[in-house]
Every structure is written in structure tokens, then in C-alpha cells.
C-alpha positions in Angstrom: -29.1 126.8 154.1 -27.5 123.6 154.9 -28.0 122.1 158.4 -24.6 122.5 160.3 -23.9 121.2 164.0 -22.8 125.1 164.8 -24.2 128.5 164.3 -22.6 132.4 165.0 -25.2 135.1 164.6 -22.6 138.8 163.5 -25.2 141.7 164.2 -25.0 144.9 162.4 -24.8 148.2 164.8 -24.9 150.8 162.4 -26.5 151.2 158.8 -23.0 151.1 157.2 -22.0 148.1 159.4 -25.1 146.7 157.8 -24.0 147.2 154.0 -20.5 146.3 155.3 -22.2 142.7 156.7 -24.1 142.0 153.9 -21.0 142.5 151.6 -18.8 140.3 153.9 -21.6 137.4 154.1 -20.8 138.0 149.7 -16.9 137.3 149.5 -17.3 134.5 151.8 -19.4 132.5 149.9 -17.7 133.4 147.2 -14.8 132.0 148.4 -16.5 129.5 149.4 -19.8 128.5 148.0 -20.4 125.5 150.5 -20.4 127.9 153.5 -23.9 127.9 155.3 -24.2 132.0 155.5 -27.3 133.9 155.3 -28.3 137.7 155.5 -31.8 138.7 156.8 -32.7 141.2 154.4 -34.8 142.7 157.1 -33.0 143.1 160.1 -29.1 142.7 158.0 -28.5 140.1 160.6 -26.3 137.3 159.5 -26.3 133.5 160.3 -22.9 131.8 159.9 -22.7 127.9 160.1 -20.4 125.4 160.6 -18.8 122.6 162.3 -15.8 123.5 164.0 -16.2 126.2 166.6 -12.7 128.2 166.5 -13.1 128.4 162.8 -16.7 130.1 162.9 -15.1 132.8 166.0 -12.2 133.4 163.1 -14.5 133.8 160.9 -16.8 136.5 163.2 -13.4 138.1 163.6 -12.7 138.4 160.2 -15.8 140.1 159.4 -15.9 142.6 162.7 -12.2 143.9 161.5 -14.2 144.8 158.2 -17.6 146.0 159.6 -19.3 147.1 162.5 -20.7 144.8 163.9 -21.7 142.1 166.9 -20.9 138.7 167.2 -22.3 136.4 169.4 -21.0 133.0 170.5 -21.2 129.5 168.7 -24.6 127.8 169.5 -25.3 124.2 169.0 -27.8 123.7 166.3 -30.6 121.5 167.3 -32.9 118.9 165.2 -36.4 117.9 165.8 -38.5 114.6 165.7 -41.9 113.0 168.0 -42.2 110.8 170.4 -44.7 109.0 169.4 -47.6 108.5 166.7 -50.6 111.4 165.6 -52.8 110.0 164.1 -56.1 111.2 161.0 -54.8 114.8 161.7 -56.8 117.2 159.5 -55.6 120.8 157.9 -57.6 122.9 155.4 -56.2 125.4 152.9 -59.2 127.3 151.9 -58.4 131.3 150.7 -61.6 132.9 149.3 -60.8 136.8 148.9 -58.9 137.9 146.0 -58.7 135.6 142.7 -58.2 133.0 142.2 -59.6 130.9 144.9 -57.7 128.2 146.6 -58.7 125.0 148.5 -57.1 121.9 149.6 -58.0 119.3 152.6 -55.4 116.7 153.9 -55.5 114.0 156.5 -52.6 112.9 157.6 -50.4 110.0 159.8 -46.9 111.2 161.5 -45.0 108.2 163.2 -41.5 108.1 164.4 -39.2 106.3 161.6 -36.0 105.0 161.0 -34.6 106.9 158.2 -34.5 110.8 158.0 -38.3 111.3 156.0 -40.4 109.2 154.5 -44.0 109.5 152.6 -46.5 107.1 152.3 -49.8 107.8 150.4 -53.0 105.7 151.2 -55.2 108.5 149.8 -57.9 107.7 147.5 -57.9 109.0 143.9 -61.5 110.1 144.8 -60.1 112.1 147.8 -57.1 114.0 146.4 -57.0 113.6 142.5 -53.6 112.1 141.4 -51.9 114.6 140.3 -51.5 116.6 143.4 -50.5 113.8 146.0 -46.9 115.0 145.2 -47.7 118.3 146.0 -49.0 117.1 149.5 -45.0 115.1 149.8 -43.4 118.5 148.8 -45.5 120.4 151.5 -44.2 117.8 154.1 -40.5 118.0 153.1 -41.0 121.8 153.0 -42.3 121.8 156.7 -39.5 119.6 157.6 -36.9 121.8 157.3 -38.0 124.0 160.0 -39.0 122.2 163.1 -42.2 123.2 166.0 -39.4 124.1 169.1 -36.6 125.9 168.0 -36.2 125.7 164.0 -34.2 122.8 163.6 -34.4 120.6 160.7 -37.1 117.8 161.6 -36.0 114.3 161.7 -37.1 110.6 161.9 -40.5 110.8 161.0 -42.8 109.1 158.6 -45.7 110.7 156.9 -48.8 108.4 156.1 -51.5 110.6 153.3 -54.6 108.9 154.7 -57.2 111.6 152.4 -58.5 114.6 152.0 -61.2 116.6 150.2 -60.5 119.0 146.9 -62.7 121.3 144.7 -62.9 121.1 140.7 -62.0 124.5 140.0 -60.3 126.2 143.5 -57.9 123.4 144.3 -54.2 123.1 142.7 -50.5 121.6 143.3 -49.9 125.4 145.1 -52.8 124.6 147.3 -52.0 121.0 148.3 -48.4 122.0 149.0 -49.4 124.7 151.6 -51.7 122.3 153.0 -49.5 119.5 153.1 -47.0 121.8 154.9 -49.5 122.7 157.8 -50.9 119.2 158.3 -47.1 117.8 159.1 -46.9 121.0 161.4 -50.2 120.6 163.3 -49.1 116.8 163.6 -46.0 117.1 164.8 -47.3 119.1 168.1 -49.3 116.6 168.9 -47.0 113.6 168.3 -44.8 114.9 171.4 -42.0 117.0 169.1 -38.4 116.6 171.0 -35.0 118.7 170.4 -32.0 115.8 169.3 -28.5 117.3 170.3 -25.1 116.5 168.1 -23.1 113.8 170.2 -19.4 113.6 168.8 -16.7 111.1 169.2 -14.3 112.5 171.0 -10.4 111.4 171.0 -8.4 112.8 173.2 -4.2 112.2 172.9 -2.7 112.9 176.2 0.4 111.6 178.7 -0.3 109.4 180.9 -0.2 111.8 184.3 -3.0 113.6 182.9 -5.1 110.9 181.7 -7.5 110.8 184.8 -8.2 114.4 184.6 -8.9 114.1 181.0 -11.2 111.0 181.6 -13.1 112.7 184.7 -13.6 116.4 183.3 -15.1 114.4 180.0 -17.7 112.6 182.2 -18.2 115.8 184.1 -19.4 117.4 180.3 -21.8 114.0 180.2 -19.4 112.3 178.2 -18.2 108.4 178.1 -15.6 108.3 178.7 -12.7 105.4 178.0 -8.9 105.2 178.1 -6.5 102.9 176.4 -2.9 103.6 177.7 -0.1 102.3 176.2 3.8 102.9 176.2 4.4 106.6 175.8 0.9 108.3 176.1 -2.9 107.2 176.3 -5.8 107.5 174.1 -8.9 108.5 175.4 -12.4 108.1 173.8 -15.4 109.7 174.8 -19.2 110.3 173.4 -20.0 113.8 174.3 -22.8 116.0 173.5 -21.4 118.2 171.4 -23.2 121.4 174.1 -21.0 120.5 176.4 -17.6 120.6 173.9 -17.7 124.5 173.6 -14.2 126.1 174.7 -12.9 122.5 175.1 -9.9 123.4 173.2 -9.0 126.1 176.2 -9.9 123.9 178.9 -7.7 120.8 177.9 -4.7 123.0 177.1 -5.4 124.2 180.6 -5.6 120.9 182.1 -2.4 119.3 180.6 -0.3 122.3 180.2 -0.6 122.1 176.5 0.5 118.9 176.1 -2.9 117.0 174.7 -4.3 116.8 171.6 -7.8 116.3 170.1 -9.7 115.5 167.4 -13.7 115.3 167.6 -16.7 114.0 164.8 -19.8 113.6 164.8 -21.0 110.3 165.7 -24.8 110.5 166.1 -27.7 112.5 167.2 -29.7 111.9 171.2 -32.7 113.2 172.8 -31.6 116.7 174.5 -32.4 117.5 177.9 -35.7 119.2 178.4 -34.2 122.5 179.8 -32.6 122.6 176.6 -33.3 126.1 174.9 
């Protein structure tokens, strides 16, 4: 599933609403095969994503004319990165029972980075043989999609293969991955893990009368808020965390008796606040 700035969790209250879900979840990604949309096959809970919050409700609305079901509200979807560096973190994948036996040792570096992921091996060949140093990568990228806090997609972090150990005949790319996987896990705890919010650019077209209101109830949402006014109407640009944008559509056609306009993108990603859930 993609990473979307929204989510809408639809669940099932009866067995048919269940089949009628699950079915539902089907002809909209038919329709549309770029839509985020899970089912859990355990529970028949669905996950709808998005970016645009009175399109996911239409589309919850859609779906409870056809079904029985529950839908919840839009929630912001979070990501994930550290604060700072963990470093020579250790993880062993070592399964005895059953056959065949697996086994695979990683050390590992996390450090806060510039760009989304990145992998650096300084193993030696007499540590981790060759051929499996990819499957230590693939392990980190795996564990990155899901983050330590609240299951967002991990960010901004840099993965530095330091060594390991490995056994002639239990150890293999399987092994390694799994490994690789719980090392970037394990470091990530202790590299102080934080929850980044969506911030959006926010433009806002509104007469003149109204611009304060506009201006003040967008630094009220912890917005920044500017205005450019200008014959005929003003322009008002904000950066606001995209939390506090929920039912803004309702609250500005409250506030200027319909009369305003807006348009909102994302513009980049900031550290949440800690009471953030």
C-alpha cells in the first residue's frame, strides 16, 4: 500500500457486511488501481487512503450505501525518522528447531540523512560473505516501511552495515534479510524514533472584509499565515499542519458566508508534537 497523507478505516458489523466490504474494497480498485485500499483478511476491516479528505468520506459513503458497515473519520497518516545516531547495534537470526536451520548476525549504524533511505556497507567479506550483503539492504528497506511508534513509513535515515557473523551451511539471503530487518528496528529505538506530520501549503481566496479572520483562525490551527491583498479580493498563504486542516472546508464557508475558496498541497513533512497519537 502506498503511503498517503490520509487514512478512513470502514468496519464491517455483520458477516454479510463483511463479504459486502471486501467486494466494495474490489470494484474500487478496479476502477481505480492507484487507490491505496486494503482488506484485513482477518478481521474484514478495510484501510482506505488518500489525500483529499471529502473525497475519502464520499468514498466511506459510497461503500456504507452498499454494505453494512462503520466508518470512521479521516486520520492523518504519520511518518517516522531518529533524532540522532545508534551506533554497532547487534541482532541475531538464529532458528534451530525444524529444518533447515537458519542463522545470520548483523551490526549495524542508523544516522539521520538527508534523503529518504540510504545503505552503506563497511562489512567485511570475512564477516558477511558477499552475496548476502544485499539481503541485509532488502531487510532494512523492508523494516522501513513500517515505522517503531505508530506504523508509518520510516524516513530520513541512513543505514551503515558495519559486520556480522554467518555459518557455512545455516545462513542464507532469507536469513540475512530477517536479520537485517530487526537490526534497523532495534536501532531505530534507540536512535530517539520521532512521528513527522504532513505540513501543506495552504491558499486561501477570500474578500477583503474577511481576510483577518481567515489569517487569524489559520494561525490559531498553527499555521503561517500571510496575506497579499489586492484590488478585488486577497490571497492568503499559510503553512499548516495538515492535523489541523480537517473540516476546514466547513469552517471557512462558515467564516466568510461561502464566499472563500481554497486550494491546499503538500509542501513538506515537520517534527509532530509529542502528544501526538
Amino acid at each position: 500500500m502506498d503511503d498517503p497523507l490520509l487514512q478512513i478505516a470502514i468496519e464491517p458489523r455483520s458477516r454479510n457486511g463483511r463479504r459486502r466490504l471486501a467486494a466494495a474494497v474490489r470494484r474500487l480498485t478496479g476502477e481505480d488501481p492507484s487507490l491505496p485500499a486494503r482488506v484485513d483478511e482477518e478481521t474484514g476491516r478495510a484501510v482506505i487512503g488518500g489525500a483529499d479528505e471529502r473525497a475519502l468520506t464520499a468514498l466511506a459513503d459510497r461503500i456504507g450505501a452498499e454494505a453494512e458497515v462503520e466508518a470512521g473519520r479521516p486520520r492523518v497518516v504519520h511518518r517516522e525518522t531518529i533524532r540522532r545516531p545508534a551506533e554497532g547495534v547487534e541482532y541475531v537470526h538464529a532458528r534451530q528447531a525444524g529444518c533447515p536451520s537458519h542463522f545470520a548476525k548483523v551490526r549495524i549504524t542508523v544516522e539521520p540523512a538527508g534523503t529518504p533511505y540510504e545503505f552503506v556497507d563497511e562489512s567485511r567479506a570475512d564477516r558477511i560473505p558477499r552475496e548476502y550483503v544485499p539481503a541485509v539492504d532488502e531487510g532494512c528497506r523492508e523494516a522501513m516501511r513500517r515505522g517503531v511508534l505508530a506504523a508509518g513509513a520510516m524516513t530520513g535515515i541512513r543505514v551503515i552495515l558495519l559486520g556480522g557473523a554467518f555459518h557455512e551451511i545455516d545462513s542464507s539471503a532469507r536469513a540475512y534479510r530477517i536479520a537485517g530487518a530487526g537490526a534497523l528496528r532495534r536501532a531505530v529505538r534507540q536512535a530517539g524514533p520521532v512521528l513527522l506530520e504532513p505540513v501543506m501549503l495552504v491558499r486561501v481566496a477570500v474578500p477583503g472584509e474577511h481576510a483577518d479572520a481567515v489569517v487569524a483562525d489559520l494561525g490559531a490551527r498553527r499555521g503561517l499565515a500571510e496575506a497579499a491583498r489586492r484590488p478585488g479580493g486577497t490571497t492568503v498563504e499559510a503553512l499548516v499542519p495538515l492535523a489541523e486542516m480537517l473540516g476546514y472546508a466547513t469552517d471557512l464557508h462558515a467564516m466568510t458566508a461561502g464566499r472563500a475558496t481554497y486550494t491546499m498541497v503538500l509542501d513538506s513533512y515537520a517534527e509532530a508534537p509529542e502528544n501526538t497519537a
